[in-house]
C-alpha positions as CSV (number, residue, x, y, z in Angstrom):
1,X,152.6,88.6,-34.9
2,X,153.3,84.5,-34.5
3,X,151.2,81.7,-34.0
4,X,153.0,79.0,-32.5
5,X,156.6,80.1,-32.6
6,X,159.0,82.6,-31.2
7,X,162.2,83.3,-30.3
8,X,161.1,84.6,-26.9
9,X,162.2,82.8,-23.6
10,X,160.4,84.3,-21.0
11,X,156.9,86.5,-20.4
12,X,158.8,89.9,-21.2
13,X,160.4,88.5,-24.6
14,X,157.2,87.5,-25.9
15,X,155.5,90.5,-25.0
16,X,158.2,92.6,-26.1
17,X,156.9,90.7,-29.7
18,X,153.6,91.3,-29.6
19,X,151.9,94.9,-31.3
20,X,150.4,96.3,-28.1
21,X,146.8,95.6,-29.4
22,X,147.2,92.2,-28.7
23,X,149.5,91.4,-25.5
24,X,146.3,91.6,-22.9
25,X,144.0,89.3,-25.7
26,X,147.1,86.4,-25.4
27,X,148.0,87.0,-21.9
28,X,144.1,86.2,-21.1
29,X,144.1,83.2,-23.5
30,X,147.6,82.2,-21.5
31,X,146.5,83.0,-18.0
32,X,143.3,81.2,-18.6
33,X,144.2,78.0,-19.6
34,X,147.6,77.5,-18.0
35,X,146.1,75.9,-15.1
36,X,142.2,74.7,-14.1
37,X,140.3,73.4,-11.3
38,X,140.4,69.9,-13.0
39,X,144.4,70.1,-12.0
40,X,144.0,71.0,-8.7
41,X,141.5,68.8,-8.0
42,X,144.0,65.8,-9.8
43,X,146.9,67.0,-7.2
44,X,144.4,66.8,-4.1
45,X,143.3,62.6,-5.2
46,X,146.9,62.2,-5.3
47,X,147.7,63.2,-2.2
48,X,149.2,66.7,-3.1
49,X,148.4,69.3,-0.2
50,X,150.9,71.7,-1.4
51,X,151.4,74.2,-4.7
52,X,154.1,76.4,-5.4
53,X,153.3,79.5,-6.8
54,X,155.9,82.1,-8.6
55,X,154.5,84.9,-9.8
56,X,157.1,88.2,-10.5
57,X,156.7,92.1,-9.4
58,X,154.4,92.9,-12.6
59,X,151.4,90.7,-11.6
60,X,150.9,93.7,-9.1
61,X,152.6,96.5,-10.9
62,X,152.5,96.1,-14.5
63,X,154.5,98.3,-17.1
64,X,154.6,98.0,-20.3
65,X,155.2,95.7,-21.5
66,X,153.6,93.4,-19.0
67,X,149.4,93.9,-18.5
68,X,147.1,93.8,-16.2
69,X,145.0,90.8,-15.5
70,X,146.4,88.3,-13.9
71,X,145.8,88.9,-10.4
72,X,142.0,87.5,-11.3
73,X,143.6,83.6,-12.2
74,X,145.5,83.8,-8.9
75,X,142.8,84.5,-6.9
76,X,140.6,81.7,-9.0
77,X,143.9,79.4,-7.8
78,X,143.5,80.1,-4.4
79,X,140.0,79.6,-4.4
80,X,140.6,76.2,-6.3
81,X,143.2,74.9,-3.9
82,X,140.9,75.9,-0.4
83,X,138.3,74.1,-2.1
84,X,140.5,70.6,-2.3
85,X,142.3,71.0,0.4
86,X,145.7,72.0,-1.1
């Protein structure tokens, strides 16, 4: 529906936007490039040993219209942080 610009101000506005056929497709793109190993790994060489991680009640028990899938990138997190000791 837009490519670089909306009105939206949080995760339910923007899906609220979208045509159902393409929230999970931009949620993915989203999820998987908000954050990568290459930033984790940038906090622990600067002495970072700590991340804070908000997440609300939809990453376990979506409706629409909130998706599935992002449980997967918070577990990749996780996995990131044990590695370099944050």
């Amino acid at each position: 529906k837009y490519e670089s610009e909306c009105d939206a101000i949080d995760e339910y506005g923007v899906l609220r936007l979208l045509d159902p056929l393409h929230r999970k497709q931009r949620m993915e793109n989203h999820w998987s490039t908000w954050i990568k190993e290459a930033d984790i790994q940038w906090l622990a060489t600067h002495g970072i040993n700590t991340v804070r991680v908000p997440f609300g009640y939809w990453l376990t028990h979506p409706e629409p219209p909130f998706v599935e899938g992002q449980f997967k990138y918070i577990e990749k997190l996780f996995n990131w942080c044990e590695r370099h000791s944050v």
